[in-house]
N, C-alpha and C positions, 0 to 999 in steps of 0.2 A: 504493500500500500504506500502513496505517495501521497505530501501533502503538497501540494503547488503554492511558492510562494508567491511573495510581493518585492522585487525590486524600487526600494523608494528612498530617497534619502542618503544615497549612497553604502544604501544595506539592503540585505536580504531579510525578509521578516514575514510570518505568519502572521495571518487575519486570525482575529477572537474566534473560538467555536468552527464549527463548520455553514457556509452557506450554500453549498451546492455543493453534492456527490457527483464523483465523474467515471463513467464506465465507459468497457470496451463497446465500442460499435456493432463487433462483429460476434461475438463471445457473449458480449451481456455482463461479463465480469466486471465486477466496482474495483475500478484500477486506484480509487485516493479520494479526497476531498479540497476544496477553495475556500477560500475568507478574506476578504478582505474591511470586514469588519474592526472596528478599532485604528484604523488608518486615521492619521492627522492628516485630512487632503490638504487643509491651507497652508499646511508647513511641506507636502510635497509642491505644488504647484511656484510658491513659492523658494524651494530650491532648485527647480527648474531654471526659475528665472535668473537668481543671481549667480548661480554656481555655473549650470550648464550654458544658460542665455548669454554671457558677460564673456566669457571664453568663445564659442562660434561666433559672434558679434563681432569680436578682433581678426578672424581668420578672412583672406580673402574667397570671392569665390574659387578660385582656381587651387586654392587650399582647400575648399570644403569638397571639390568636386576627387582631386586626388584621394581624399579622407573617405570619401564614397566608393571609389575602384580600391581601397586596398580593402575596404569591408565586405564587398564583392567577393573577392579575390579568397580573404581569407575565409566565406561561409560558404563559398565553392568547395573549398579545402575540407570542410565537416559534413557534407550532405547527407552522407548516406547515413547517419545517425537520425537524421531528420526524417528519412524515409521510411525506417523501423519504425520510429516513434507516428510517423501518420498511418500509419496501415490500422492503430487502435481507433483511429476517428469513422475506420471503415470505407477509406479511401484506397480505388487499386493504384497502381504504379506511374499510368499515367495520369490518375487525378492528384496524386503526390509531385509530380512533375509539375504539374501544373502552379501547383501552390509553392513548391519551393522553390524549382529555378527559374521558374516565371517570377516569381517574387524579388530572387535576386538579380535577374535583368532588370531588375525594374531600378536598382540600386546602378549597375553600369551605366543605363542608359541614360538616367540623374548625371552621374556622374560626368558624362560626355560633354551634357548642356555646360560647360563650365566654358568649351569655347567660346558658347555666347553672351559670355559676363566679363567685365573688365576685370583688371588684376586691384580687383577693392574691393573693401566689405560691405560695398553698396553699389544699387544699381544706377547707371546713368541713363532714363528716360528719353527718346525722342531726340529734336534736335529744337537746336534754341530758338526764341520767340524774338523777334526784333518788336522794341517797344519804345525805342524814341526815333526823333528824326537823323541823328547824326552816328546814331550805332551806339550811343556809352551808356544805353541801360537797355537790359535785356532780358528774359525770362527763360529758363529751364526745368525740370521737373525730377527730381532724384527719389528712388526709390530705398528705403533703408526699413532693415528687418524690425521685424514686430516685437518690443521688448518683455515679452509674453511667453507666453509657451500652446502648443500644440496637442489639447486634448482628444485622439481619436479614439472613438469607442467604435468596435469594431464585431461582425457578424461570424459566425459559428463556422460559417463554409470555409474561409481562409484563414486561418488560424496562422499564417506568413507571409503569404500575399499581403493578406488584408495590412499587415501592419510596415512590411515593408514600402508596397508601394506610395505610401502618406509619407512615413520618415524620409524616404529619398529627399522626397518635396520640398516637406520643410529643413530637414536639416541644407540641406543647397540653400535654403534661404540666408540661413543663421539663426533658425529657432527650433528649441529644443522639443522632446514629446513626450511626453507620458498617454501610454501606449494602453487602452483596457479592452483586451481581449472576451470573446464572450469564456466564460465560468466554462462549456460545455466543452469546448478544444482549449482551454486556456494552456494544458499542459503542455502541448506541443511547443506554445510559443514561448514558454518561461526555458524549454531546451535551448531556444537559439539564444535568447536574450543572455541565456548566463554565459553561451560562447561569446557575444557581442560583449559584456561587461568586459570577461576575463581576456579578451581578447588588448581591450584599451586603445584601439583602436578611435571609437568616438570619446573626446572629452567629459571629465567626469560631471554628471549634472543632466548630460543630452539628452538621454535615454532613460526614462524609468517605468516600470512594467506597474499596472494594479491588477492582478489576475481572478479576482473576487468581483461582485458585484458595484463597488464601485460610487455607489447609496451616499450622496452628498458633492460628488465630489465639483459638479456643477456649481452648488451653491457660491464656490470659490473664485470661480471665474470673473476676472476684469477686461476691460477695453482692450488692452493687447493681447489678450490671448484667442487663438481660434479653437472653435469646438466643431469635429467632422462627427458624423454617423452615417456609418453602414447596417442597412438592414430594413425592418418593414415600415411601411409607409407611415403605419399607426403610431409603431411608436418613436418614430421619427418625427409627425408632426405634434406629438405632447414633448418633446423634447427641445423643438422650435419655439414652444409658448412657452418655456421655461422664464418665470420671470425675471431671472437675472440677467439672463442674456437680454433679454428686455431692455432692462435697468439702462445696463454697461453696454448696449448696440456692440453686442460679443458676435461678431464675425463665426456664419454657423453655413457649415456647407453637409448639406442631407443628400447620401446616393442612397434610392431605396429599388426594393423587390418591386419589379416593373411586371408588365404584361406584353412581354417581346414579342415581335410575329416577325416568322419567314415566309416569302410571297415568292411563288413561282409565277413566273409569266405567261403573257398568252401565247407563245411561240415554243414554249419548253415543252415542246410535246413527249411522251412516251417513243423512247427510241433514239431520244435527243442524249447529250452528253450535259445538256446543262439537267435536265431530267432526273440523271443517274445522279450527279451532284445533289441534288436537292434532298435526293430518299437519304442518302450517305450523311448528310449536316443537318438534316432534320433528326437521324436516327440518334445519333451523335449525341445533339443537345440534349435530349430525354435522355440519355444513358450515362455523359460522362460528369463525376461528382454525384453519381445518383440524382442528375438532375437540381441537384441544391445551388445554383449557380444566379445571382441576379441579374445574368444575360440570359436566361434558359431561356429557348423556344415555347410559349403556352399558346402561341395561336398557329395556327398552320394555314395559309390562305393559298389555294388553290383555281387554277376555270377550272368552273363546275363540269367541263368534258373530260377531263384528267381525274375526279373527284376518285370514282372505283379505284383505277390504276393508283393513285400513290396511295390510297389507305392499303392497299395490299402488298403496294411494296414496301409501304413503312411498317407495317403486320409482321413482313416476313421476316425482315431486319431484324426486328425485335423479338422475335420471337426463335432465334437465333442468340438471341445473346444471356449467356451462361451469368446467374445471379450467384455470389455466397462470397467467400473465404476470399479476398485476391491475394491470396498467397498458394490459390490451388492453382495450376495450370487450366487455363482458358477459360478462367473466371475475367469475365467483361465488365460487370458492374456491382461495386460493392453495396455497404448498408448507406441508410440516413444516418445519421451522424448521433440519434439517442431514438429510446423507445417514447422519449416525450412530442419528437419530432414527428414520429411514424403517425400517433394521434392525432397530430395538428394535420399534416398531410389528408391523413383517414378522412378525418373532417372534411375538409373542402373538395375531397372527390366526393361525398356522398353529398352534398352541398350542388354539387355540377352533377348527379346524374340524374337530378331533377329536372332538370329542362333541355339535358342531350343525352345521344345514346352511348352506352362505351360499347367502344370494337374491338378494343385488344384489351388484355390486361385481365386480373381481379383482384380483389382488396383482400382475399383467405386463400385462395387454390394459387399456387406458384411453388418450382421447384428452386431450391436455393444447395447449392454446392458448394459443403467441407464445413458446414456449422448448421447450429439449430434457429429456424426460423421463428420458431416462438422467442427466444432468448437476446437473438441479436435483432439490429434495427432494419430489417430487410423489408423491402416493397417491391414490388412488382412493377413495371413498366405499365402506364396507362393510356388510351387510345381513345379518347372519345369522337365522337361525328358530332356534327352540328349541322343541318341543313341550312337553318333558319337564321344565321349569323344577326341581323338586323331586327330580329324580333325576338330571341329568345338569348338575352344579353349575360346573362349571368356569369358568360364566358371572357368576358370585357371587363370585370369585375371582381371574381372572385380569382387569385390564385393560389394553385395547391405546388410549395415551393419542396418539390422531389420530380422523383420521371416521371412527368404527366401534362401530356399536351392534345389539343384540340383541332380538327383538322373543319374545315368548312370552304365553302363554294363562296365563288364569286365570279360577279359575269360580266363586267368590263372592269377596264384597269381603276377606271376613278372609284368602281366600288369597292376593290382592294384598298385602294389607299384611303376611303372611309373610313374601313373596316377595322386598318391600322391606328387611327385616330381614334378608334373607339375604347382603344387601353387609357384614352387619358394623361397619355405621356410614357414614353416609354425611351431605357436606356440603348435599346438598338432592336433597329428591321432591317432584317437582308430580302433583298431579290435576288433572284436567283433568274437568268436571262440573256439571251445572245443578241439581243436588240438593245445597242446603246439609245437610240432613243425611247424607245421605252422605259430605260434605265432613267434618262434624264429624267422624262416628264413625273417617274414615280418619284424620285429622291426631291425635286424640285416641288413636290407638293407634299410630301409627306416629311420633309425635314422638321416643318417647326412643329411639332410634335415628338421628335427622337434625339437622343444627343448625339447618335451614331447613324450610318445605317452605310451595312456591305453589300455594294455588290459584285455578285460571285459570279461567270461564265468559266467554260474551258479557258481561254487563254492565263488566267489568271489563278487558278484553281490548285495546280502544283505549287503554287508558294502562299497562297492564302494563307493568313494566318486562322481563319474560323469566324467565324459567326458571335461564338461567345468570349473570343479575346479580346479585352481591352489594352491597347499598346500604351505605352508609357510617355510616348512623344506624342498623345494625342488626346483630346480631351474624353474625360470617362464621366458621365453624369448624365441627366436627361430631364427635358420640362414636367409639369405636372405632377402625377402620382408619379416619374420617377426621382422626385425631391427637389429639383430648381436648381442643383448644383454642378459642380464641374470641380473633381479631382484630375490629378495630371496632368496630361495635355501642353507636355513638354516645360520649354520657356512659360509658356502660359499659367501655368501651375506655381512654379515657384515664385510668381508675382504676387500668389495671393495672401502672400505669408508676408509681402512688403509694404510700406508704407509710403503710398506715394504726395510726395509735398515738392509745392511752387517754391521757387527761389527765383529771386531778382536783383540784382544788381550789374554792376561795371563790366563788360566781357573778363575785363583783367583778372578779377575778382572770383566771377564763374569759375573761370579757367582752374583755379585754385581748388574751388571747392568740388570741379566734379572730376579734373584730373585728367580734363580732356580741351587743348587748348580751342577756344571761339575765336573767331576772326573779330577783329578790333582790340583785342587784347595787345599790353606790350609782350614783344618777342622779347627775347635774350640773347644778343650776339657777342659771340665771342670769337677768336683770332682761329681757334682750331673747327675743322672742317665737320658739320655731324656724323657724317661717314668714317670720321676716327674715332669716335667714340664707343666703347664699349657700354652694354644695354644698360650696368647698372649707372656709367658715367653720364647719360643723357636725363637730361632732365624736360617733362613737356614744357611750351615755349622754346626751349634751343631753336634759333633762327640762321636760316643764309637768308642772305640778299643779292642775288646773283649778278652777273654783270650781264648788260644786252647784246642783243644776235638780232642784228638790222633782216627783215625779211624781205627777196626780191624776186623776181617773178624767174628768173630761172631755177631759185628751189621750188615752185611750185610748181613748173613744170618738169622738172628733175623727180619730185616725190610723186608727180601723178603716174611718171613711166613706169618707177620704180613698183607703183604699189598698184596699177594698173585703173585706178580710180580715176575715169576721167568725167564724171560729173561737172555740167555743161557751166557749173559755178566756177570750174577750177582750172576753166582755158579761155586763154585771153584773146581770140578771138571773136568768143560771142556778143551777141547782141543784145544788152543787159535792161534795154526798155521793156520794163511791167515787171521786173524778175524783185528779188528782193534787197539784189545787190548794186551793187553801182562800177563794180569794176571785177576783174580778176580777184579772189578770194583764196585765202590759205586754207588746206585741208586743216579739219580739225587735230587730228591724229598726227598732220606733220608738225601744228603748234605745241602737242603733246610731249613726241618725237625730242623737238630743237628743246622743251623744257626739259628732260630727262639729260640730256646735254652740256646744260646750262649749269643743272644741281648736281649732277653726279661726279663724283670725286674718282675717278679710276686711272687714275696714273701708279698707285702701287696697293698691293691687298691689303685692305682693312677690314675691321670685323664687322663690313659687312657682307651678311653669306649668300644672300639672294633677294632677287625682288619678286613675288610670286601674284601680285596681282595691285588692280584699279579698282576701288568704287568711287563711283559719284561722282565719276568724269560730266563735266558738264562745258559745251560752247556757246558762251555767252553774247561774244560780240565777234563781229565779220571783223578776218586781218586781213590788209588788202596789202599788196606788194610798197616795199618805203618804210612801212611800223618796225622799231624797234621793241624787241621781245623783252622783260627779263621776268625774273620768279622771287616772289617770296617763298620761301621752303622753311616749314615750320615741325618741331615735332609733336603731332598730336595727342599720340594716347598710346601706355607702352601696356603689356599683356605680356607675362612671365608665360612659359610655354615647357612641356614637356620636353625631355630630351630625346633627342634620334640619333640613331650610329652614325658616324661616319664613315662614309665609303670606302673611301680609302683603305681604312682599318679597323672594321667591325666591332673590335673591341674596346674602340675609345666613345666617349659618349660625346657629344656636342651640346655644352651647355648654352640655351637661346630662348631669347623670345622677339614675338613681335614687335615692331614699332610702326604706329602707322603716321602719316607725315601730310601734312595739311599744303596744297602745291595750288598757288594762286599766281594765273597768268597775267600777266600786268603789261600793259603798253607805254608809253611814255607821259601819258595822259593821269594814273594810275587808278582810274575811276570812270567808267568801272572796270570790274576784270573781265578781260578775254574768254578767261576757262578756267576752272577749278576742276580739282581732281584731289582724290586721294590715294598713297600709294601705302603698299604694304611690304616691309623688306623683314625678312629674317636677321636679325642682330646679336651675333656673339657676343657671352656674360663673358666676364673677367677667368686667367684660368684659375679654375676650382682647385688646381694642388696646394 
């Protein structure tokens, strides 16, 4: 017997008494007990904040993003510990898959987002607001982490997922979480938690586990902290009128148990490959996690000339797939996750076979393989028909959250996509269809209703990632009954953890505070070249001011041969009445060209290693043959960068980061500019011996 603790406070600690007994899924056996009773919450939330909050608050992102990939890395290293210990929830091999290294992709792929963040512990927003007439007051918008902490309360089905894919979130923000798993798998998740402490990898404070119920700890919540939930609709929106959150307009993001539909289309006929797809991912959802999934499939919408054919092929499928033990061979689908759950399930199928028929399945007759079906949490695979989708609605309404979904007719595409809308909101609908426009017209009408929605054809089918996968680069949530909110979803995600605030003043000023030099700011010129500068010796502002490069109509006709671009602007014979120009014009590219020329230092190696790209090349104003060129060249914004081998010799490391570099074309006039550009040069650090 096991008692599952509480990680809080920088201890491991038992709740008073017992609040929830935890058994095997598949067995029946009472594996231990939970408590989290007796828990000081105000003094955990509160050491969230200054212990753990106060330490990732200092780290940049490209420091939390590394702190991300070595946790990865190192819960990669423990898996299969994980896997023993999920097999008690009565998950088989690949719904353990699912939960644990889908959970710590979710950590890598956090982790990655670090390219898109400067090298600060705070984010820089947009681009600047010009606010007076002469440039010297201006507006920008800085994003900086929530001095809070990250309460996610979290659903029975992912006992790893569920808690990884949030942490990644916030901690990439710089805010800490206190993590409360449901009581029913809490076990599972108090195993990784305690490799993650002893591991030390996250900072002490980040991370604290309540594996109990949990009973207060809301009351404690303030202004900066966010509170997520996963799980049912119900009691996600008693948890939304929580009065405190009220109070303190506590930042509350609710992903609840949807009512998903998959839609085949009118052209996927029997025989079709997008057809066979449909039985295969329809079959699927109803089976894998035993169905316990808040992407599962519960509506199935088919033409009503298809209706026979896929209930029989979805029949067959299922009836195909080996229930019990997944530790037996060709065992497909394990138990519900407790015998409290099997109930609740019970429930809402007898609930739904009041107003449809079931074709597969039964609630008592089913064979279950390598354990006893009384004892453990086992259910049968369910099939009901619906003819009557539009009148006999209880299928739109009620869902039984195990393997149990509902297939029904529909007879043009706008009634599918009614039909869709009649969940009320839902976290994802797939079509399934070899007709892109059909594809459009359905996602195009049926999106503001889904937070998601795939669609699956042959071409695309081999790499699909599924129906019920939520990707970590994309946003996971859904309107209506599926909560209003949006976890993940890449960059998008870790914003919601920041706080975004106006700032105004002097470019110069800006420049300072966001680390990223504004135009009208003072530069900083000095005798040595930025190209000799190593990344940590460059400071943003560092300026050239280059010398000019008179441009005459032989390089623009030199550059047109050269680059084959003879656009009728860039030869000096034409006839320039009505056009926009007034004479012979410089290619843009060759003005680009001559400024790369101008600022580039290449008479001997310096550390810098490569220029690997432009954004926000822009031409402003026509250069006509006679204009003298030169460049202000400024350094904008530096980003510490992973190291890469060196070619050369594979085993030395090249220690570099970006620096990207503010290149403003200027004529003799010096108002306004010609062309701005931004460039990006890879720039060797100092040597590290």
């Amino acid at each position: 017997m096991i008692e599952v603790k509480n990680y809080v406070c920088g201890q491991w600690v038992a709740g008073e008494g017992t609040e929830s007994t935890i058994y095997n899924a598949i067995s029946g056996d009472q594996i231990g007990s939970v408590s989290s009773a007796g828990i000081d919450f105000e003094a955990v939330l509160n050491y969230g904040r200054k212990i753990g909050g106060s330490t990732l608050r200092k780290m940049t992102f490209q420091e939390r993003g590394q702190m991300l990939k070595a946790l990865a890395l190192f819960l990669m290293e423990q898996k299969n510990k994980y896997y023993q210990v999920s097999a008690w929830t009565g998950a088989t091999k690949v719904d353990s898959w699912i939960d644990i290294e889908g959970g710590i992709g979710n950590l890598f792929a956090n982790a990655s987002l670090r390219r898109q963040f400067p090298d600060l512990p705070y984010y820089v927003d947009g681009t600047a607001a010009p606010l007076s007439k002469n440039g010297t007051f201006i507006g920008y918008h800085i994003m900086v982490p929530k001095q809070g902490v990250a309460v996610h309360i979290n659903a029975f089905n992912f006992p790893i997922w569920g808690m990884l894919e949030k942490i990644a979130v916030n901690l990439m923000a710089g805010v800490p979480a206190v993590v409360k798993p449901s009581e029913a798998t809490s076990f599972l998740t108090e195993v990784m938690v305690k490799d993650i402490i002893d591991s030390k990898i996250l900072p002490e404070g980040a991370l604290q586990l309540v594996s109990g119920f949990g009973r207060g700890i809301i009351d404690h919540v303030t202004s900066q902290d966010v509170v997520t939930f996963t799980g049912s609709a119900h009691t996600g929106k008693k948890l939304r009128a929580h009065p405190r959150l009220i109070e303190e307009s506590v930042p509350f993001n609710l992903e609840a148990d949807s009512l998903n539909a998959m839609v085949l289309g009118m052209k996927a006929a029997p025989g079709t490959e997008e057809f066979d797809l449909f039985v295969k991912e329809v079959t699927k959802e109803i089976t894998v996690k035993a169905g316990q999934k808040c992407t599962a499939v519960r509506r199935i919408m088919v033409p009503e000339n298809y209706l026979e054919e896929v209930q029989q092929a979805v029949a067959a499928r299922l009836g195909s797939t080996k229930i019990g033990d997944p530790s037996v061979e060709g065992v497909r689908m394990g138990s519900l996750v407790s015998r409290l759950q099997v109930d609740r399930v019970r429930a809402s199928v007898e609930q739904l076979a009041l107003s449809q028929q079931m074709v597969f399945g039964s609630l008592d007759t089913f064979d279950v393989v390598g354990a006893d079906k009384d004892k453990g949490a086992f259910f049968s695979p369910i099939l009901f028909r619906n003819d009557e989708p539009f009148d006999k609605q209880d299928v739109h309404t009620i869902e039984a959250f195990g393997p149990v979904s509902t297939i029904m007719p529909y007879k043009t595409l706008d009634d599918a996509i009614e039909l869709t809308k009649m969940g009320k909101g839902s976290l994802v609908t797939s079509i399934i269809t070899a007709d892109d426009k059909e594809a459009r017209e359905f996602v195009v009408e049926a999106a503001c209703m889904n937070g998601r929605i795939m669609v699956l054809n042959k071409d695309c089918a081999k790499e699909s990632t599924g129906h019920g996968s939520p990707m970590p680069l994309l946003t996971h949530g859904g309107p209506g009954r599926a909560g209003g909110g949006e976890e993940m979803g890449g960059k998008r995600g870790v914003l919601h953890y920041l706080q975004r605030t106006a700032i105004q003043g002097h470019p110069t000023t800006i420049t300072e505070i966001t680390q990223q030099y504004q135009q009208g700011a003072a530069g900083k010129i000095d005798a040595l070249h930025p190209f000799k500068k190593h990344f940590e010796e460059l400071n943003v502002g560092d300026q050239l001011i280059t010398e000019s490069r008179l441009i005459t109509a032989d390089d623009i006709d030199a550059f047109a041969a050269l680059s084959g671009d003879n656009f009728y602007a860039h030869k000096r014979d034409t006839n320039f009445e009505g056009t926009m120009f007034d004479e012979q014009v410089a290619h843009g590219y060759f003005i680009m060209s001559i400024s790369a020329g101008l600022f580039v230092d290449s008479y001997v190696i310096n550390p810098v290693l490569l220029n690997y790209g432009i954004d926000e090349l822009r031409f402003t104003k026509p250069v006509y043959a006679g204009t003298k060129i030169h460049i202000r060249f400024t350094c904008k914004e530096k980003i510490s960068s992973d190291v890469t081998p060196n070619e050369a010799d594979p085993k030395t490391l090249i220690q570099r980061g970006v620096v990207k570099w503010l290149v403003e074309m200027l004529d003799d006039t010096d108002q306004p500019l010609v062309g701005i550009a931004t460039i990006l040069t890879m720039v060797k650090k100092l040597d590290q011996n």
